[in-house]
DSSP file (Angstrom, degrees, kcal/mol; ACC not computed):
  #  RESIDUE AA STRUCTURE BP1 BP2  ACC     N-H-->O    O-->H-N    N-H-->O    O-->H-N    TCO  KAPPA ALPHA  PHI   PSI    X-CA   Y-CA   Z-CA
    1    1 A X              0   0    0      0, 0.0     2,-0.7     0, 0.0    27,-0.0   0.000 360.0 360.0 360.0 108.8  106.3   58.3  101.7
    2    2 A X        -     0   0    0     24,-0.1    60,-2.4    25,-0.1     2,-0.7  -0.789 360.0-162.0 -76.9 123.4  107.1   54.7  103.1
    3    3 A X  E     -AB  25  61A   0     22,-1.9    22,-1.8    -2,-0.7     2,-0.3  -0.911  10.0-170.8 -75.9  88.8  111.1   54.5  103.8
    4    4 A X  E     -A   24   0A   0     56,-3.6     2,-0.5    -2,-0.7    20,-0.2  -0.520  10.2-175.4 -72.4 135.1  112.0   50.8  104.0
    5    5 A X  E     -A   23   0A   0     18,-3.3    18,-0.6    -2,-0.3     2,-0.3  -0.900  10.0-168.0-144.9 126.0  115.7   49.6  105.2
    6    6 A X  E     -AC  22  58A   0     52,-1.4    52,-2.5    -2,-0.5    16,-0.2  -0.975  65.6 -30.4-112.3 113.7  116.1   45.9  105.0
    7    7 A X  E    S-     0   0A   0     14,-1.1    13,-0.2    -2,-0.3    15,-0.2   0.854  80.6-167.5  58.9  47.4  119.2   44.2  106.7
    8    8 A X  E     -A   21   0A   0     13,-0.6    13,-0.8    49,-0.2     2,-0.4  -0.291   6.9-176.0 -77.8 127.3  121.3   47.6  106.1
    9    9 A X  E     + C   0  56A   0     47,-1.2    46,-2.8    10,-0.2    47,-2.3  -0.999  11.7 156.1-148.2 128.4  124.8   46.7  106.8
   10   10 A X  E     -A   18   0A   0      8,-2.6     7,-4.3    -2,-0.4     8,-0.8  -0.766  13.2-174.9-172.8 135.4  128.1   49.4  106.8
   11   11 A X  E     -A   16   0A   0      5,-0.3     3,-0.4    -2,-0.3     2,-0.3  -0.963  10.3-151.8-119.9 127.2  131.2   49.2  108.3
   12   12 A X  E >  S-A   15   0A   0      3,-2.9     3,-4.5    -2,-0.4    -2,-0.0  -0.750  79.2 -12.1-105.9 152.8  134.1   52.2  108.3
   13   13 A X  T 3  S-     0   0    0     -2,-0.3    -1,-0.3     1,-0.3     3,-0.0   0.900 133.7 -54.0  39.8  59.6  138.0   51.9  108.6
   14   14 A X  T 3  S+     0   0    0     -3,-0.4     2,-0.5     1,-0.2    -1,-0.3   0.530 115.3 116.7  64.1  -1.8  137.0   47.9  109.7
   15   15 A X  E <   -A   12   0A   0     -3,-4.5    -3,-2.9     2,-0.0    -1,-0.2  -0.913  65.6-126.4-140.5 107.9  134.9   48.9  112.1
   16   16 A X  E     +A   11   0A   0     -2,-0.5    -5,-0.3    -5,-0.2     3,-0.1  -0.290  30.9 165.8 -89.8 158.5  131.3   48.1  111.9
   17   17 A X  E     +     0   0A   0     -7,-4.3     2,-0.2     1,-0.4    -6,-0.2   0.839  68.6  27.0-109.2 -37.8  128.7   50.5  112.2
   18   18 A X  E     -A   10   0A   0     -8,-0.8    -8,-2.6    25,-0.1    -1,-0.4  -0.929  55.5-174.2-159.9 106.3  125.5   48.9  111.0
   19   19 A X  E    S-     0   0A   0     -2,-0.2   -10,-0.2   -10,-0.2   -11,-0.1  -0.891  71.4 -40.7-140.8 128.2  124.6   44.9  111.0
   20   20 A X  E    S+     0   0A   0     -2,-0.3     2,-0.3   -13,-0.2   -11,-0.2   0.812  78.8 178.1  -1.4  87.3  121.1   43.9  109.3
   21   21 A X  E     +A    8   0A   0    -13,-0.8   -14,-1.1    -3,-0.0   -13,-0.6  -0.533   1.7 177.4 -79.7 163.1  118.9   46.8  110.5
   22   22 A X  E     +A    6   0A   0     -2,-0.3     2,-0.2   -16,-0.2   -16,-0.2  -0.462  12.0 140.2 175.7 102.6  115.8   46.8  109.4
   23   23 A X  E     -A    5   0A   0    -18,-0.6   -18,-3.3    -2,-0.1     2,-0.3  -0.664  36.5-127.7-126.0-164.5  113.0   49.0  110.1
   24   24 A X  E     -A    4   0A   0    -20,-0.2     2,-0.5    -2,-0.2   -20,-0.2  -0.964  11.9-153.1-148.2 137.2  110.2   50.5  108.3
   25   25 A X  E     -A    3   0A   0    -22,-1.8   -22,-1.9    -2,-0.3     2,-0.1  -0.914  13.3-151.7-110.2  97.2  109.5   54.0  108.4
   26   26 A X    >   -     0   0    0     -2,-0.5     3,-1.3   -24,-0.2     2,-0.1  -0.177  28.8-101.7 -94.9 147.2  105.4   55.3  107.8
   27   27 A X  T 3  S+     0   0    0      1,-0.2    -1,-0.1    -2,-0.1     3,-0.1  -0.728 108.2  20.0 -84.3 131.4  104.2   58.8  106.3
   28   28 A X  T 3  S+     0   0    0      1,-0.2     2,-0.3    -2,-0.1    -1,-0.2   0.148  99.5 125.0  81.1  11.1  103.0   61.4  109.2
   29   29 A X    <   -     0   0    0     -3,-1.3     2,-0.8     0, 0.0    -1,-0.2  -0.669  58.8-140.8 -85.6 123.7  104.9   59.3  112.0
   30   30 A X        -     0   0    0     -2,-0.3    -3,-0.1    -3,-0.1     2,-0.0  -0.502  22.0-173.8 -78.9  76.1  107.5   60.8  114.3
   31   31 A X        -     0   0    0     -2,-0.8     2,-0.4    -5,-0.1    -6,-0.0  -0.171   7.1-157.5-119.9 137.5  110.4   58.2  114.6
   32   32 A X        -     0   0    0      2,-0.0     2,-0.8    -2,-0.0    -2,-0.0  -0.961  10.2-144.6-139.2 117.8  113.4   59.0  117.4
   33   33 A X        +     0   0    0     -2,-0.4     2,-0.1     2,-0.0    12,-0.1  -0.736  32.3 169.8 -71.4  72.6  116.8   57.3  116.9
   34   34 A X        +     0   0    0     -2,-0.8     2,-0.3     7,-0.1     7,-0.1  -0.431  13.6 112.5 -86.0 155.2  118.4   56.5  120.9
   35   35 A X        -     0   0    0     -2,-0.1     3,-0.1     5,-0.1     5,-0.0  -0.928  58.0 -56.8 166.0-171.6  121.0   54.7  121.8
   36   36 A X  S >  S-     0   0    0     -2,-0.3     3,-0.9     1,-0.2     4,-0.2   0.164  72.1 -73.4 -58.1 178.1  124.7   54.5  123.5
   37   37 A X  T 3  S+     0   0    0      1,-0.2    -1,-0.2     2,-0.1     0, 0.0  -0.645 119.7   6.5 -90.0 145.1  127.5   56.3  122.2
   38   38 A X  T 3  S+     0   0    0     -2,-0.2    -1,-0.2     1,-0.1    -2,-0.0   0.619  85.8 131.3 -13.9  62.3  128.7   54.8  119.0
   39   39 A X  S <  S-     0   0    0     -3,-0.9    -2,-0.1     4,-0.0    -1,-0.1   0.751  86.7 -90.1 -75.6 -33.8  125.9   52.5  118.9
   40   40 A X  S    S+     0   0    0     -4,-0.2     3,-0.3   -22,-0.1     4,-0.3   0.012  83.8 135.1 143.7 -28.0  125.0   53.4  114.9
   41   41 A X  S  > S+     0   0    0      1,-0.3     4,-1.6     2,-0.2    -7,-0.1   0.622  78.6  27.9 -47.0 -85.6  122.7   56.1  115.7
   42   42 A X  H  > S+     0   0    0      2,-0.2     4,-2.1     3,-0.2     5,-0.7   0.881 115.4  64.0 -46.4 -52.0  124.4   58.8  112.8
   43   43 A X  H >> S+     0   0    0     -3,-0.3     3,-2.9     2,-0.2     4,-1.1   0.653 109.4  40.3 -29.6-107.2  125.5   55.9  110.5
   44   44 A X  H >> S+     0   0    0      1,-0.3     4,-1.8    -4,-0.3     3,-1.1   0.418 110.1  54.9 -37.4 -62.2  122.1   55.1  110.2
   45   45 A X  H 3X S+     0   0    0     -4,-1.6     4,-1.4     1,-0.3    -1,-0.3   0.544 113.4  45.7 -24.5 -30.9  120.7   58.6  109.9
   46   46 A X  H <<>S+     0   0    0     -3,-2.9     5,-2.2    -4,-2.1     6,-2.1   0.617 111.7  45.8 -99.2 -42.6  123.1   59.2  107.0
   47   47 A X  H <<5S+     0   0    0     -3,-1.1    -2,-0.3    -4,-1.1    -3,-0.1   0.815 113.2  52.4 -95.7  -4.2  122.6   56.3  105.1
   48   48 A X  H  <5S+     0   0    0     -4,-1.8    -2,-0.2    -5,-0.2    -3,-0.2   0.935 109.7  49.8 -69.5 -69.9  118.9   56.7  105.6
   49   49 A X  T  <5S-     0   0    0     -4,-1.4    27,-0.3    -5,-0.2    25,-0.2   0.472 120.0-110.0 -62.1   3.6  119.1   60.3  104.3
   50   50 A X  T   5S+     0   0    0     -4,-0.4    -3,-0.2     1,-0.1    -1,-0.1   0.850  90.9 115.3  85.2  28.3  121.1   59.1  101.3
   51   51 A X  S   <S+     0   0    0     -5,-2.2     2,-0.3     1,-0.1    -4,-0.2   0.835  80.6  36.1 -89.0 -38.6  124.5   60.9  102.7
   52   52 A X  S    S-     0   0    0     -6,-2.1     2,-0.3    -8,-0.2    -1,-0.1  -0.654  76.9-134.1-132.2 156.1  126.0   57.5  103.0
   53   53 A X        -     0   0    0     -2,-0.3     2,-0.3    -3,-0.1    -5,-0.1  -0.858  25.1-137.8-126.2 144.8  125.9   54.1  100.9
   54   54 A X        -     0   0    0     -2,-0.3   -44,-0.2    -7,-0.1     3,-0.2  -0.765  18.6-124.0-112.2 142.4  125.5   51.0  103.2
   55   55 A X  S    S-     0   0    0    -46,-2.8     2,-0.3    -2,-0.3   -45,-0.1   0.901  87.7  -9.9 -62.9 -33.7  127.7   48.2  102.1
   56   56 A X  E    S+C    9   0A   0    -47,-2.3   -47,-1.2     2,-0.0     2,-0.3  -0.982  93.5  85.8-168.8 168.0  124.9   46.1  101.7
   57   57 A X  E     -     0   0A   0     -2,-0.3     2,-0.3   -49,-0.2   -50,-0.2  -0.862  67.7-102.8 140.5 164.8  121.2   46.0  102.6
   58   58 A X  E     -C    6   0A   0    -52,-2.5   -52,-1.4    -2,-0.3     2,-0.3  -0.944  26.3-166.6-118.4 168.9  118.5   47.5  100.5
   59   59 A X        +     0   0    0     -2,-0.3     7,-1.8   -54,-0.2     8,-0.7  -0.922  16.4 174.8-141.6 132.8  116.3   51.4  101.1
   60   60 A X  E     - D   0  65A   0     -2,-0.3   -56,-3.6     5,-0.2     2,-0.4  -0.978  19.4-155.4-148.9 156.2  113.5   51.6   99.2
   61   61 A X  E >  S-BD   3  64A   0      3,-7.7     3,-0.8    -2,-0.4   -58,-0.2  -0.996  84.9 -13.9-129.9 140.8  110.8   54.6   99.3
   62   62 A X  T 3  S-     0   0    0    -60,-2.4     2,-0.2    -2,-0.4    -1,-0.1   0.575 127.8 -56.1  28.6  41.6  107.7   53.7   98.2
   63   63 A X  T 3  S+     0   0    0    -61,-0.3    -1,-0.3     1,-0.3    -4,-0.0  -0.598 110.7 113.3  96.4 -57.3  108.8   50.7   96.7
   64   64 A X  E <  S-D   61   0A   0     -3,-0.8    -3,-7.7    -2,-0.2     2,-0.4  -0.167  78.7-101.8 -61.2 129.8  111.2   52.2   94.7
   65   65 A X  E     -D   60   0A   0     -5,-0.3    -5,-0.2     1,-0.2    -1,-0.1  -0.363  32.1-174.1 -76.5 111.4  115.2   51.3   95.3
   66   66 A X        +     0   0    0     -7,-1.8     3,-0.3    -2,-0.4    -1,-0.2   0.220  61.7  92.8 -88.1   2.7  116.9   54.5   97.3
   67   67 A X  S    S+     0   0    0     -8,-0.7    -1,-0.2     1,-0.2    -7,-0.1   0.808  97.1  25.9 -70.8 -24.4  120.6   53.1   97.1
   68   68 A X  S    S+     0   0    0     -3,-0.1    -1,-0.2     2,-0.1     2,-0.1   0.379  85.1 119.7-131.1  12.6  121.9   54.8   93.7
   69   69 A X  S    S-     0   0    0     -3,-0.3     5,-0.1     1,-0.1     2,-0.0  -0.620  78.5-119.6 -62.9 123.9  119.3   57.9   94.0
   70   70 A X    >   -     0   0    0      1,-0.2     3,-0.8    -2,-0.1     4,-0.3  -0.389  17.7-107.1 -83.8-175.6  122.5   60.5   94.1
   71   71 A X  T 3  S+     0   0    0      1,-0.3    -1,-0.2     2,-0.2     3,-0.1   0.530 114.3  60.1 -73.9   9.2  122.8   62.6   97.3
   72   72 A X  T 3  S+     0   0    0      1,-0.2    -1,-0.3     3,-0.0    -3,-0.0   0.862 111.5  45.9-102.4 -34.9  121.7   66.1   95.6
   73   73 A X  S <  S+     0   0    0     -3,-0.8    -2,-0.2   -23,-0.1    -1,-0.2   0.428  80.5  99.9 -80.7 -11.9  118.4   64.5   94.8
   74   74 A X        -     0   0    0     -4,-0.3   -25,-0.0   -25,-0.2   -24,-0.0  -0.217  59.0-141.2 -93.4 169.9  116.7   62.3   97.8
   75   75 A X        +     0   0    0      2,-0.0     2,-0.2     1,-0.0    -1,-0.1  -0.046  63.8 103.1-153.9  69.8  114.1   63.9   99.5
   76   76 A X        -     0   0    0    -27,-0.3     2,-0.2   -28,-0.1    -2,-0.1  -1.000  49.1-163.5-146.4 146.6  114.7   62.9  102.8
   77   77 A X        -     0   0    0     -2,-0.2     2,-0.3   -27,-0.0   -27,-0.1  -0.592   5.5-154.5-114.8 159.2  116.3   65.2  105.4
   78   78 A X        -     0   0    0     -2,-0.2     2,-0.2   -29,-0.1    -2,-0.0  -0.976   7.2-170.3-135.4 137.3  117.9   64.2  109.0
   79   79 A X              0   0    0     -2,-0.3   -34,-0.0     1,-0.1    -2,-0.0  -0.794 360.0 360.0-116.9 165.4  118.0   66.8  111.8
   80   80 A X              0   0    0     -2,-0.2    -1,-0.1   -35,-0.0   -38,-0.0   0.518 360.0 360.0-113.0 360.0  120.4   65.8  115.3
C-alpha cells in the first residue's frame, strides 16, 4: 500500500498545525516521524491515519482518494 500526502494543510483553534506537507509513504518501509515539540508531529499522524481531516491537501492510498474514507474503515494504524 502506497500512502501519498500532497501539500496537507490543517490548522486548530487558528493555530496552524500542518502547511503543504508532502511526503510519500512505500509498502515494507519503516518511516519515523521527529521533530520539536508542537512541530506537527501528531497532527500529521492523525490525519494520515484518517483520525483527522486536513483542511486542505489530498491522501491518496494506492491512488485512490483517503480524505472521505470514514474513520471506522481506513486501514492504516499510528502507534506513538
Amino acid at each position: 500500500m502506497t500512502l501519498h500526502a500532497g501539500d496537507l494543510c490543517l490548522a486548530v483553534d487558528g493555530v496552524v498545525h500542518l502547511k503543504d506537507v508532502t511526503m510519500t509513504f512505500l509498502p515494507g518501509r519503516l518511516y519515523t516521524v521527529i521533530g520539536r515539540t508542537l512541530a506537527g508531529k501528531t497532527s500529521l499522524l492523525r490525519v494520515l491515519a484518517g483520525l483527522q481531516r486536513a483542511d486542505a491537501g489530498s491522501l491518496t492510498r494506492d491512488g485512490a482518494d483517503f480524505l472521505p474514507t470514514p474513520i471506522w474503515q481506513p486501514a492504516t494504524a499510528m502507534v506513538y
